[in-house]
mmCIF file of the N, C-alpha and C atoms, coordinates in Angstrom:
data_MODEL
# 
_entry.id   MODEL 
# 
loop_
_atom_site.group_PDB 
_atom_site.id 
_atom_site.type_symbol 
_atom_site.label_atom_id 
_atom_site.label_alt_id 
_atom_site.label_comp_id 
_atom_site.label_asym_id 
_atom_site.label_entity_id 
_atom_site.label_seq_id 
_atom_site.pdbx_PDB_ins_code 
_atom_site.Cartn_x 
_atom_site.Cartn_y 
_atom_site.Cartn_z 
_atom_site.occupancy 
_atom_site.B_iso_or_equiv 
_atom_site.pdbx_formal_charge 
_atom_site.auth_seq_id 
_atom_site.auth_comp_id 
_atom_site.auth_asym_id 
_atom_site.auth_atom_id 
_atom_site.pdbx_PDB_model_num 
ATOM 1   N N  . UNK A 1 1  ? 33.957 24.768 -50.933 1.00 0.00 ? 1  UNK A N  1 
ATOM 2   C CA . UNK A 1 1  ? 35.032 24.590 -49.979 1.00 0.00 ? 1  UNK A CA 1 
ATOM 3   C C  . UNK A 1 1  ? 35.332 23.099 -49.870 1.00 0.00 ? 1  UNK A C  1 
ATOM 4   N N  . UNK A 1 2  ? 36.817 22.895 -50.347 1.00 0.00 ? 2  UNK A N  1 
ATOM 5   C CA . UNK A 1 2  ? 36.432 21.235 -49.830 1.00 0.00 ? 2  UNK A CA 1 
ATOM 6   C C  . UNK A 1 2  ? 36.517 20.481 -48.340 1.00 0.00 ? 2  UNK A C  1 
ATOM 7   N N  . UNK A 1 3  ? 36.695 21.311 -47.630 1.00 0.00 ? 3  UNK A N  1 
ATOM 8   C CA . UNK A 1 3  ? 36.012 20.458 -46.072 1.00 0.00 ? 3  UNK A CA 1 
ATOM 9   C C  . UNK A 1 3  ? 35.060 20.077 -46.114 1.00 0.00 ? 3  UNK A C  1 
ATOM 10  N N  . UNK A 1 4  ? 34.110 20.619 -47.101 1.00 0.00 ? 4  UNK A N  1 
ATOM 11  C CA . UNK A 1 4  ? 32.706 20.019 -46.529 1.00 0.00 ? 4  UNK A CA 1 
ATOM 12  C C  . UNK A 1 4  ? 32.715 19.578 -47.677 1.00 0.00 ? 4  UNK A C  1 
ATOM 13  N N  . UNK A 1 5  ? 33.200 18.840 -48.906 1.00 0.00 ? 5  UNK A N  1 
ATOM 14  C CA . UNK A 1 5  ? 33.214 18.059 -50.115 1.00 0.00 ? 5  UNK A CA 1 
ATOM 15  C C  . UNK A 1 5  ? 32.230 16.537 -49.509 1.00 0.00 ? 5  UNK A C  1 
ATOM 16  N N  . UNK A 1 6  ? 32.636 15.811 -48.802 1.00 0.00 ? 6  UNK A N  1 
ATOM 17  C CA . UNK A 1 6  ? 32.544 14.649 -48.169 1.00 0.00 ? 6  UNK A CA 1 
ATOM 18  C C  . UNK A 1 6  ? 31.214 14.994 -47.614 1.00 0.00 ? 6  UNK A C  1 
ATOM 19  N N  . UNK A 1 7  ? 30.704 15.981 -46.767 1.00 0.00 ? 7  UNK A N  1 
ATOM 20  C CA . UNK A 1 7  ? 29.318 15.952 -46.415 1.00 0.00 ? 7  UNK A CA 1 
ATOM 21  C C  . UNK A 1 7  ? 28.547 16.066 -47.784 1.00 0.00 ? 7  UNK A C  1 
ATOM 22  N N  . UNK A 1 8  ? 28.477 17.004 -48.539 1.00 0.00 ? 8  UNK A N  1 
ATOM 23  C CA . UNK A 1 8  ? 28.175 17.087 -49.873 1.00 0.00 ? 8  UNK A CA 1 
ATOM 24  C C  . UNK A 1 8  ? 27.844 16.044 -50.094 1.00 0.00 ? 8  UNK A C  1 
ATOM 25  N N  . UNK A 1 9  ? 28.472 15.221 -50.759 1.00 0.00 ? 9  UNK A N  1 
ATOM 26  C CA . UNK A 1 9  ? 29.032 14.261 -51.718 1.00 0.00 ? 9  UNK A CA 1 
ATOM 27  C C  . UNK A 1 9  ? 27.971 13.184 -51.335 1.00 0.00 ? 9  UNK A C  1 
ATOM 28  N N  . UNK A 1 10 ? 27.827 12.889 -49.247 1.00 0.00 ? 10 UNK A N  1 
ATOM 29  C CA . UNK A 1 10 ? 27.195 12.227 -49.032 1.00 0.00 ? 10 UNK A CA 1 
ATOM 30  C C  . UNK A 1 10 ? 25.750 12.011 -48.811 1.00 0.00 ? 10 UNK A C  1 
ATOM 31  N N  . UNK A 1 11 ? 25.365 13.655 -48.725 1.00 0.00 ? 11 UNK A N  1 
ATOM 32  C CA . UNK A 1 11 ? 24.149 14.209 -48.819 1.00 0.00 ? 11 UNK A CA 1 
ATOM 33  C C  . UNK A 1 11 ? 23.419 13.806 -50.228 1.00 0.00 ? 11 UNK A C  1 
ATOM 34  N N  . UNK A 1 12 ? 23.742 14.125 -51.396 1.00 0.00 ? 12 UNK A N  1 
ATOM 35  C CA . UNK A 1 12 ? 23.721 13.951 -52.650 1.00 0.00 ? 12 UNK A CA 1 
ATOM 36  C C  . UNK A 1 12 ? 23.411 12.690 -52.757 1.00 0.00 ? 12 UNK A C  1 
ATOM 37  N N  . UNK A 1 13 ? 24.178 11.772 -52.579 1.00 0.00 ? 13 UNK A N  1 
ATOM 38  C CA . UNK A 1 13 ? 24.317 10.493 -53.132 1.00 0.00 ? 13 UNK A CA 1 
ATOM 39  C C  . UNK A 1 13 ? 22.847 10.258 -51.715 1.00 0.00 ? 13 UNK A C  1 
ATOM 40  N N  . UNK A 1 14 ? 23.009 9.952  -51.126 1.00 0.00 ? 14 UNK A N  1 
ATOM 41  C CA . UNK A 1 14 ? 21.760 9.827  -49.728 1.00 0.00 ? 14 UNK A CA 1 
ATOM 42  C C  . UNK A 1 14 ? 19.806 10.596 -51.199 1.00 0.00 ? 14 UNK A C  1 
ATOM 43  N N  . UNK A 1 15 ? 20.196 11.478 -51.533 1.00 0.00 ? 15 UNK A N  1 
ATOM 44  C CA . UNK A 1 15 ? 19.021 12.155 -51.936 1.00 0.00 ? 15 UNK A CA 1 
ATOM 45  C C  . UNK A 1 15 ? 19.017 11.518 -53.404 1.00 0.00 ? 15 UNK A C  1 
ATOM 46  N N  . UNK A 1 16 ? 19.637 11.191 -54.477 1.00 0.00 ? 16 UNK A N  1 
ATOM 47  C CA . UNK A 1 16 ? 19.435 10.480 -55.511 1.00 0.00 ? 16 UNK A CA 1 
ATOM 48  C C  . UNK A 1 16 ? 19.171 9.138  -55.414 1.00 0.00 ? 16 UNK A C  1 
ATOM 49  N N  . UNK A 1 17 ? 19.760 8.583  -54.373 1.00 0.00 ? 17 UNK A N  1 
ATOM 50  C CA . UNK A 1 17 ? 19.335 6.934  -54.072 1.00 0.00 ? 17 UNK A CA 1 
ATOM 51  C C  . UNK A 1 17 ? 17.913 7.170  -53.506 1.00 0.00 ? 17 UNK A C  1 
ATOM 52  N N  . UNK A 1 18 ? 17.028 8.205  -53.650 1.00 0.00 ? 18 UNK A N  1 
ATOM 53  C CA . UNK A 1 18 ? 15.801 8.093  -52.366 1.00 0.00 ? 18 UNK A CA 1 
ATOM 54  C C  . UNK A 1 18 ? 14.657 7.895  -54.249 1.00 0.00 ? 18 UNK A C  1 
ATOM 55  N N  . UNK A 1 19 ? 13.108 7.315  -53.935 1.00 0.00 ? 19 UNK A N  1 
ATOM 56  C CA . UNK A 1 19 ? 12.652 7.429  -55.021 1.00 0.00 ? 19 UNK A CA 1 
ATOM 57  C C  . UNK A 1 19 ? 11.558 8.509  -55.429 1.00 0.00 ? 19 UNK A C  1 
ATOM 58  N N  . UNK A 1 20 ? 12.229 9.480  -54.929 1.00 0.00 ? 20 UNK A N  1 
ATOM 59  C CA . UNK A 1 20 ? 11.059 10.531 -54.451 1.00 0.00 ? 20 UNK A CA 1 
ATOM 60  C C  . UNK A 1 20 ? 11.339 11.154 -55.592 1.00 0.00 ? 20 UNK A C  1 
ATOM 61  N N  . UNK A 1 21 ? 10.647 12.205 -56.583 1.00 0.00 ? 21 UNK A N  1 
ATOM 62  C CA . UNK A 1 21 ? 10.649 12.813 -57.629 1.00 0.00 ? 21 UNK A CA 1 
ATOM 63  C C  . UNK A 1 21 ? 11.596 13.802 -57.370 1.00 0.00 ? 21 UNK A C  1 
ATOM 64  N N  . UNK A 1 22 ? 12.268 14.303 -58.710 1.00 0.00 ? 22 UNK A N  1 
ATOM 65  C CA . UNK A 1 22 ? 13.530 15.387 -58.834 1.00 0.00 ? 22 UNK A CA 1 
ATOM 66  C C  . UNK A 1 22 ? 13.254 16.356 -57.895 1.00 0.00 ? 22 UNK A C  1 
ATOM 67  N N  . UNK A 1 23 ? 11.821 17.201 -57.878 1.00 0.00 ? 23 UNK A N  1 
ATOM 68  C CA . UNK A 1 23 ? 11.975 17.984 -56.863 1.00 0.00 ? 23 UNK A CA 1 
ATOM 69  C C  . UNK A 1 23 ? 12.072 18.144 -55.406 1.00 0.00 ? 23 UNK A C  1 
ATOM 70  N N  . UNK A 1 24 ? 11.441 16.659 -55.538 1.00 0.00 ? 24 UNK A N  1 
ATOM 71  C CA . UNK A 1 24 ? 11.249 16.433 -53.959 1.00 0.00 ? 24 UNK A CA 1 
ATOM 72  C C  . UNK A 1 24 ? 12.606 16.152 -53.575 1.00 0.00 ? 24 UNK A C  1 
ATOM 73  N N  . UNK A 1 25 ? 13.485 15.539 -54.275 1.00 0.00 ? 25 UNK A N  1 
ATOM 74  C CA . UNK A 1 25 ? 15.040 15.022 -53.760 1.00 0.00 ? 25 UNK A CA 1 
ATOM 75  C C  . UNK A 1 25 ? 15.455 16.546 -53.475 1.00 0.00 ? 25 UNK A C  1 
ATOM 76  N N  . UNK A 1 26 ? 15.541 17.209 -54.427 1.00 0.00 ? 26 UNK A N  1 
ATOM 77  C CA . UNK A 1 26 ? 16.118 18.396 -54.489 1.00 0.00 ? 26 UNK A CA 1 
ATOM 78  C C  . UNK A 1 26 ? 16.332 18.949 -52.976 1.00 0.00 ? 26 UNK A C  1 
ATOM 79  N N  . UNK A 1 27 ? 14.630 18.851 -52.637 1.00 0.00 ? 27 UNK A N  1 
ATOM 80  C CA . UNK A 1 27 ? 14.646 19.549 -50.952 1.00 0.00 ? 27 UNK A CA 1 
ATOM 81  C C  . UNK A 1 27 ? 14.723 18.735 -50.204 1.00 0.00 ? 27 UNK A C  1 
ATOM 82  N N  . UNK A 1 28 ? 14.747 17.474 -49.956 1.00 0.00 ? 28 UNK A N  1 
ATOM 83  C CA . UNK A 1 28 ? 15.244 16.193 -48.977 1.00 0.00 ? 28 UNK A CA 1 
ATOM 84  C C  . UNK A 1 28 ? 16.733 16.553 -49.012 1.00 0.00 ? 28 UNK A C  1 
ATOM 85  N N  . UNK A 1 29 ? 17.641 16.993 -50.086 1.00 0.00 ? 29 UNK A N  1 
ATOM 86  C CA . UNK A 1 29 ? 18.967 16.951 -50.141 1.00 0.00 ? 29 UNK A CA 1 
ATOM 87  C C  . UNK A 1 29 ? 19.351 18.504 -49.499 1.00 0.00 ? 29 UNK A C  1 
ATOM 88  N N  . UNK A 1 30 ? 18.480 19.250 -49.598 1.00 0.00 ? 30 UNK A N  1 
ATOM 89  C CA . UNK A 1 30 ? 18.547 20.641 -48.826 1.00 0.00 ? 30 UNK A CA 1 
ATOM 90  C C  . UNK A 1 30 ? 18.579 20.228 -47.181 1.00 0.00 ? 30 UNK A C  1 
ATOM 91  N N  . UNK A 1 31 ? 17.223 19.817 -47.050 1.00 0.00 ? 31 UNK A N  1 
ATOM 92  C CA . UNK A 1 31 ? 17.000 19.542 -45.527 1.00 0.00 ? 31 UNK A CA 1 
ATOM 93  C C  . UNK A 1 31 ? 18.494 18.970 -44.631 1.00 0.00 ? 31 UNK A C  1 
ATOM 94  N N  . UNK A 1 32 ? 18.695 17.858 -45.811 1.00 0.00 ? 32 UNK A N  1 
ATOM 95  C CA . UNK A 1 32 ? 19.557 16.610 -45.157 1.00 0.00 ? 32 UNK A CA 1 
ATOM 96  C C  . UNK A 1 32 ? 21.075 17.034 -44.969 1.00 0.00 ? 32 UNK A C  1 
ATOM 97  N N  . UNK A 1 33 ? 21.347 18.548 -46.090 1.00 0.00 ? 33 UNK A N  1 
ATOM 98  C CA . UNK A 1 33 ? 22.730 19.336 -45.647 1.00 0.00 ? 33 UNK A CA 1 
ATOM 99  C C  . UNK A 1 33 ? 22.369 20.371 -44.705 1.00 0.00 ? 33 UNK A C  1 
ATOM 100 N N  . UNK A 1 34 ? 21.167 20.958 -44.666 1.00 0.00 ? 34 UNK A N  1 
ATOM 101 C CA . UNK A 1 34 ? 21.249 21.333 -43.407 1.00 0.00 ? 34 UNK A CA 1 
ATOM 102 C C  . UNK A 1 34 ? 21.674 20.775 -42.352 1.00 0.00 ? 34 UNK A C  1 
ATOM 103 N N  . UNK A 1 35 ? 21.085 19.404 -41.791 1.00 0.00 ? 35 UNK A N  1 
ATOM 104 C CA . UNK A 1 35 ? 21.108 18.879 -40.708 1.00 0.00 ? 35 UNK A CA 1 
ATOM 105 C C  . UNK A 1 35 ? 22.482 18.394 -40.503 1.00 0.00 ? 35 UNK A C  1 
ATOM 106 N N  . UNK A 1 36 ? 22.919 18.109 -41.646 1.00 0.00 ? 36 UNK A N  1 
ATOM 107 C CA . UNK A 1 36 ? 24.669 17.438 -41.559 1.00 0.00 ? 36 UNK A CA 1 
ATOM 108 C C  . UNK A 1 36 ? 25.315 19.031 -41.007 1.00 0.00 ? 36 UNK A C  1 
ATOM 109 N N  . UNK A 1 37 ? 25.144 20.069 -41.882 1.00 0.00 ? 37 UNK A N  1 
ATOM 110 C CA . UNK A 1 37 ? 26.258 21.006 -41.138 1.00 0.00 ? 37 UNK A CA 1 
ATOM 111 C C  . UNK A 1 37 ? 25.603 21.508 -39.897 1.00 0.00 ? 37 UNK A C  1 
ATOM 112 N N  . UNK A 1 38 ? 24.668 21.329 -38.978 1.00 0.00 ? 38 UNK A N  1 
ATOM 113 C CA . UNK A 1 38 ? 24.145 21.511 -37.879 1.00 0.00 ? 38 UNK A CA 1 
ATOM 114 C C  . UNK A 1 38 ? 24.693 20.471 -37.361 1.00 0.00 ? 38 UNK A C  1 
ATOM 115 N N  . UNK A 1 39 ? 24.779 18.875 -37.599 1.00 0.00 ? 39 UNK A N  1 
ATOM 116 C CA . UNK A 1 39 ? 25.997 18.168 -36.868 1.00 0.00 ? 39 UNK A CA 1 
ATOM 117 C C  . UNK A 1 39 ? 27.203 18.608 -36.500 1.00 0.00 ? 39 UNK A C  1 
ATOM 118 N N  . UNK A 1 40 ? 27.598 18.935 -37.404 1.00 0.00 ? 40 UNK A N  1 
ATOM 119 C CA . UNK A 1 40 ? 28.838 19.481 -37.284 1.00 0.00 ? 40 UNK A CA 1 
ATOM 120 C C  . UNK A 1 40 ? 29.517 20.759 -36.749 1.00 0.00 ? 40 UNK A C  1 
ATOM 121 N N  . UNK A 1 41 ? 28.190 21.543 -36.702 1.00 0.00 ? 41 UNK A N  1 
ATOM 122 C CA . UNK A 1 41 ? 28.566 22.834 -35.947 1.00 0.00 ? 41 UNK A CA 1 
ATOM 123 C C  . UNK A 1 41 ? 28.110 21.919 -34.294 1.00 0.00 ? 41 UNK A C  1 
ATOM 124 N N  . UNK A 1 42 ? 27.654 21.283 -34.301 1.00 0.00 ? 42 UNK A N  1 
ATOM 125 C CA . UNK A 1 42 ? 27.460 20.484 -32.862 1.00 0.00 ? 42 UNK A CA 1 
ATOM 126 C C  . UNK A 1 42 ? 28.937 20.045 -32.356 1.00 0.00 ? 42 UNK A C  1 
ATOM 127 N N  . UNK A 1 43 ? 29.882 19.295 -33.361 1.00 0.00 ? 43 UNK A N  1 
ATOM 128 C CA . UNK A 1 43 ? 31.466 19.198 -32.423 1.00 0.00 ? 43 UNK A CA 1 
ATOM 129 C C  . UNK A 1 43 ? 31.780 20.578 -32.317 1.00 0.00 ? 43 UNK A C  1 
ATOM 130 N N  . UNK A 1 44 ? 31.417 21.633 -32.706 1.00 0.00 ? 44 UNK A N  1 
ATOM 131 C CA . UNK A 1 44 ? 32.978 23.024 -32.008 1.00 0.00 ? 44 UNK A CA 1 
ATOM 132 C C  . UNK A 1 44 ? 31.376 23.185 -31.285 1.00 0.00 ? 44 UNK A C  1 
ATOM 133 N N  . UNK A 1 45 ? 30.467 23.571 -31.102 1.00 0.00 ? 45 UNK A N  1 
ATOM 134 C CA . UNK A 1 45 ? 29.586 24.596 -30.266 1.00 0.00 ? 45 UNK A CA 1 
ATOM 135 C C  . UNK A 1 45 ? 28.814 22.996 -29.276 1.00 0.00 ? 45 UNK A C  1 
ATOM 136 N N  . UNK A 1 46 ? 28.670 23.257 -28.295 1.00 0.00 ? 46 UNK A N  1 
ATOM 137 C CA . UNK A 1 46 ? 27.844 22.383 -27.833 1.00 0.00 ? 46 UNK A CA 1 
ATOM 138 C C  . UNK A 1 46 ? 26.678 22.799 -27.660 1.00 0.00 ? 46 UNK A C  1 
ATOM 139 N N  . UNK A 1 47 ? 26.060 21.618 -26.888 1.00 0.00 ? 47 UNK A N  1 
ATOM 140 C CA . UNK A 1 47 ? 23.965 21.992 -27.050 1.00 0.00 ? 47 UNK A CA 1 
ATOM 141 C C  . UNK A 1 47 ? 23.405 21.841 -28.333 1.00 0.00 ? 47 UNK A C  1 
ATOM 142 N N  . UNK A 1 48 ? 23.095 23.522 -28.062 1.00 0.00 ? 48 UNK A N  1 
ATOM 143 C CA . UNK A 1 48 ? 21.836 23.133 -29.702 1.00 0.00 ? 48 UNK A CA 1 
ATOM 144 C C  . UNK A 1 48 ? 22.177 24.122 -30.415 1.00 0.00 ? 48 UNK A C  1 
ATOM 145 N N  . UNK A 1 49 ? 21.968 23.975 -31.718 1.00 0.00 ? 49 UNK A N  1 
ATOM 146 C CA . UNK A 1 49 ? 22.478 24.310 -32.562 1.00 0.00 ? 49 UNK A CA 1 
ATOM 147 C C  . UNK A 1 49 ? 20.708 24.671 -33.451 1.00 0.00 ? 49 UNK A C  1 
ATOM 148 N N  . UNK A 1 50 ? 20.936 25.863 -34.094 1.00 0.00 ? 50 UNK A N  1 
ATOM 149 C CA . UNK A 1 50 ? 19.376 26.555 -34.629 1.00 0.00 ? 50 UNK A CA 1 
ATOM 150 C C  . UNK A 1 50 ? 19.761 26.758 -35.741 1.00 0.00 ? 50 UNK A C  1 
ATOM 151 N N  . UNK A 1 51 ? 19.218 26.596 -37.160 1.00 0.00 ? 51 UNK A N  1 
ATOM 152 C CA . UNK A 1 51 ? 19.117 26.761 -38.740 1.00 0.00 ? 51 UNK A CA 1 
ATOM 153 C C  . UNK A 1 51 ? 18.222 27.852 -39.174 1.00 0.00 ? 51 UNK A C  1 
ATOM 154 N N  . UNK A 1 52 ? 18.294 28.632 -39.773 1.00 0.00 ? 52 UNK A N  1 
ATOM 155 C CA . UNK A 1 52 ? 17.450 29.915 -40.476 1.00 0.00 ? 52 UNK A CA 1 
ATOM 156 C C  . UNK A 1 52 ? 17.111 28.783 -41.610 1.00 0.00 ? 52 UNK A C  1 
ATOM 157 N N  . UNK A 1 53 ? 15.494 29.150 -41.505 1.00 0.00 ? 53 UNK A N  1 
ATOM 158 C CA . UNK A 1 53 ? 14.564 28.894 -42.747 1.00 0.00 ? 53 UNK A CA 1 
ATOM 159 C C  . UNK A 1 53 ? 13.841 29.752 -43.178 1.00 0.00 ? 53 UNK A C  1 
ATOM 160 N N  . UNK A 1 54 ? 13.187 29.599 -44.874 1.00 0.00 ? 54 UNK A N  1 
ATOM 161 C CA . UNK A 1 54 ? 12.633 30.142 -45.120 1.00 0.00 ? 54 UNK A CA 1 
ATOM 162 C C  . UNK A 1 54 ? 11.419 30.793 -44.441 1.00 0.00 ? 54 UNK A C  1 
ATOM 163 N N  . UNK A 1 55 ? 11.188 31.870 -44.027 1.00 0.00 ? 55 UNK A N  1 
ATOM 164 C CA . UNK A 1 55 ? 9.824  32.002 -42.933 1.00 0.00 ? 55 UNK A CA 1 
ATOM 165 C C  . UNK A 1 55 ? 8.612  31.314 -43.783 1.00 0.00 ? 55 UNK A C  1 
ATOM 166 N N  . UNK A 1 56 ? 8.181  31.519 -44.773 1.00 0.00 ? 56 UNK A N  1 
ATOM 167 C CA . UNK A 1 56 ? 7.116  30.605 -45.714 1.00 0.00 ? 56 UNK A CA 1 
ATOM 168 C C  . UNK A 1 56 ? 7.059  29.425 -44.954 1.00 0.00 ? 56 UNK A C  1 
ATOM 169 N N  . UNK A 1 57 ? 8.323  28.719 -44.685 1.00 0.00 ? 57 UNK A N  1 
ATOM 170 C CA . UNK A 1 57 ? 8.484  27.356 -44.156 1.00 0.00 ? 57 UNK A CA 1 
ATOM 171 C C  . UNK A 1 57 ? 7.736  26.886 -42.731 1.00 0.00 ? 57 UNK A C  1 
ATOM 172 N N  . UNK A 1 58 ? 7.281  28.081 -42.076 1.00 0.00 ? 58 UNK A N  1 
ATOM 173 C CA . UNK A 1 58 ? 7.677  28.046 -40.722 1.00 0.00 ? 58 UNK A CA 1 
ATOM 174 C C  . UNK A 1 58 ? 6.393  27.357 -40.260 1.00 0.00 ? 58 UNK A C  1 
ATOM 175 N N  . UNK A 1 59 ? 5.333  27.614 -41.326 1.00 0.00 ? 59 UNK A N  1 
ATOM 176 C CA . UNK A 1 59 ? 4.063  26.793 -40.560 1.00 0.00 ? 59 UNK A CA 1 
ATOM 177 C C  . UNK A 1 59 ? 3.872  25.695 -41.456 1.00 0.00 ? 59 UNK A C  1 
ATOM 178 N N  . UNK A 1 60 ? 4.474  24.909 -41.838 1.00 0.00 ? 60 UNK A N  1 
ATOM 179 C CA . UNK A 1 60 ? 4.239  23.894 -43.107 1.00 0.00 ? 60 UNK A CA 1 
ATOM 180 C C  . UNK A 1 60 ? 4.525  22.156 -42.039 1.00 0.00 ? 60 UNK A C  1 
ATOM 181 N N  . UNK A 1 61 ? 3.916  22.163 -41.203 1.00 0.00 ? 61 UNK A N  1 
ATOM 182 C CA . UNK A 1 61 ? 3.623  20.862 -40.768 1.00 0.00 ? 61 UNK A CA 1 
ATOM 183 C C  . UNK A 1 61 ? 4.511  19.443 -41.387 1.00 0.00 ? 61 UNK A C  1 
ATOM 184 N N  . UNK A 1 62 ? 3.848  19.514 -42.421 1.00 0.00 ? 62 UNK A N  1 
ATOM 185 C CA . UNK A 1 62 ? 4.324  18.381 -43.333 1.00 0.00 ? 62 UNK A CA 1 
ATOM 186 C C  . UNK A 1 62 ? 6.011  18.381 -43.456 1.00 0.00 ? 62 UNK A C  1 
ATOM 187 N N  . UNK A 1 63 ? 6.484  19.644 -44.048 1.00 0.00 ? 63 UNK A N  1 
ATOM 188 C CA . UNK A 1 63 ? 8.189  19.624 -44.130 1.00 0.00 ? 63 UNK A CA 1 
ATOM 189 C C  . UNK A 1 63 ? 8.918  19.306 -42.560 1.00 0.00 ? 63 UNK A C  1 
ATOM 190 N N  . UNK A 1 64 ? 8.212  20.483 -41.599 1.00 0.00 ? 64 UNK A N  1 
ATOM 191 C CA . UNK A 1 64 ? 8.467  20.164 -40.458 1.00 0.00 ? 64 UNK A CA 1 
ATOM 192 C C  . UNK A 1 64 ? 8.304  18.513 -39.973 1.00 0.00 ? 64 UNK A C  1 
ATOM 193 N N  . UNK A 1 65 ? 7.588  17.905 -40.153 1.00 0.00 ? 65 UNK A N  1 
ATOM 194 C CA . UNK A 1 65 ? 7.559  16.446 -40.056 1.00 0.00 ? 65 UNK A CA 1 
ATOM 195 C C  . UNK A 1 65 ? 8.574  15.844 -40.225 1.00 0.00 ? 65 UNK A C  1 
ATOM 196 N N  . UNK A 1 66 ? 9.057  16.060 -41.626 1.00 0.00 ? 66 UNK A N  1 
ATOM 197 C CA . UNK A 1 66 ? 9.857  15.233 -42.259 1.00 0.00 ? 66 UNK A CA 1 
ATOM 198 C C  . UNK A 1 66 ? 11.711 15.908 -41.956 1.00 0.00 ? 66 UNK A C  1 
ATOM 199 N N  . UNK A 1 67 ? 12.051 16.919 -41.692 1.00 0.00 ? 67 UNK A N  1 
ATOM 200 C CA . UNK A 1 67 ? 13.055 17.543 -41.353 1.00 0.00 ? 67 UNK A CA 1 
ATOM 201 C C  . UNK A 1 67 ? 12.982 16.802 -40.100 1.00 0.00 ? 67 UNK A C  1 
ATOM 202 N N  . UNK A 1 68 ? 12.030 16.559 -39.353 1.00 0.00 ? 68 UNK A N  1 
ATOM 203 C CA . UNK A 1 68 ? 12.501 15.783 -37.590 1.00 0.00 ? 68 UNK A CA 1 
ATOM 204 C C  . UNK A 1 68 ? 12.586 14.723 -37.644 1.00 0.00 ? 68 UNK A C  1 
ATOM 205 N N  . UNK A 1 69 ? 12.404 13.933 -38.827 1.00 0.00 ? 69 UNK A N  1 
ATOM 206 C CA . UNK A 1 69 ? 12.575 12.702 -39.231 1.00 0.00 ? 69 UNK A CA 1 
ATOM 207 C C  . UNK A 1 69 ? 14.115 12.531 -39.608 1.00 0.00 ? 69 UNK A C  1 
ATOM 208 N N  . UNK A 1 70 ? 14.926 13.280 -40.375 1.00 0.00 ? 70 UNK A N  1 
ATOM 209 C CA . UNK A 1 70 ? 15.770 13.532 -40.939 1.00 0.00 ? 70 UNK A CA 1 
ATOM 210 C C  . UNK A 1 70 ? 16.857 13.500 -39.606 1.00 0.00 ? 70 UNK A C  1 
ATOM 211 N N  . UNK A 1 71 ? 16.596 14.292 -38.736 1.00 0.00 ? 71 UNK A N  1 
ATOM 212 C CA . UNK A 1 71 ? 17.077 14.792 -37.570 1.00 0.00 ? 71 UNK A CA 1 
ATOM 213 C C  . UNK A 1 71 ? 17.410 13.028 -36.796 1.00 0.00 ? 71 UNK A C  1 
ATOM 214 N N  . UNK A 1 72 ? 16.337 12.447 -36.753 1.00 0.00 ? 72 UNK A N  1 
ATOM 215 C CA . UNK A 1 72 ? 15.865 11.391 -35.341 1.00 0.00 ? 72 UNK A CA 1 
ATOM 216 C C  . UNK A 1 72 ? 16.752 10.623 -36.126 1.00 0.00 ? 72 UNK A C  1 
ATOM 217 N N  . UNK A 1 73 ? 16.719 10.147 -37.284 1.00 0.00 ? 73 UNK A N  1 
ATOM 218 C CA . UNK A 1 73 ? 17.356 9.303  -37.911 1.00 0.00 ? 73 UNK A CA 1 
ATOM 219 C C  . UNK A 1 73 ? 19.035 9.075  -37.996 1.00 0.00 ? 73 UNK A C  1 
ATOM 220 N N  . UNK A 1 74 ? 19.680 10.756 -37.834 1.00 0.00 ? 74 UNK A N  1 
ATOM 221 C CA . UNK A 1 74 ? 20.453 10.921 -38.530 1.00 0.00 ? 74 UNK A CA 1 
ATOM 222 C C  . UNK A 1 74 ? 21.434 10.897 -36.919 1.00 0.00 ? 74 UNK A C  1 
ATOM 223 N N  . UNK A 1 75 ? 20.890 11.137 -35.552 1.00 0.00 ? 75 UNK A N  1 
ATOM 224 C CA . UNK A 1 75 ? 21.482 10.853 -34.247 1.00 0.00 ? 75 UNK A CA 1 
ATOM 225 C C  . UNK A 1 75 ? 21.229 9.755  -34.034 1.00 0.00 ? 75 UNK A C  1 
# 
């Protein structure tokens, strides 16, 4: 869709400039479009805004870490 071309585009470029190995970008660039279109569902919906993850995901500390990092950074 290209409305969201520009989040894309900037997500991407944000996850190839990082020096973290192919796979790891891969899911830094997952995380980091999550959180952009959870911005953005933040202008039409106010409050908070909730993302479906993988349930596997749900006790993994470490990702969780770094997704609230993603988050703190990115407000």
């Amino acid at each position: 869709m290209p409305e969201y071309k520009e989040i894309l585009d900037r997500v991407v470029g944000e996850a190839k400039r990082s020096a973290l190995p192919a796979d790891q970008r891969l899911a830094l660039a997952m995380d980091k479009l999550a959180v952009a279109f959870g911005l953005e569902i933040l202008k039409i919906v106010s409050h908070r805004v909730s993302t479906e993850v993988d349930a596997r995901l749900s006790f993994d500390n470490r990702r969780f870490h770094c997704q609230s990092q993603i988050v703190n950074r990115t407000l």
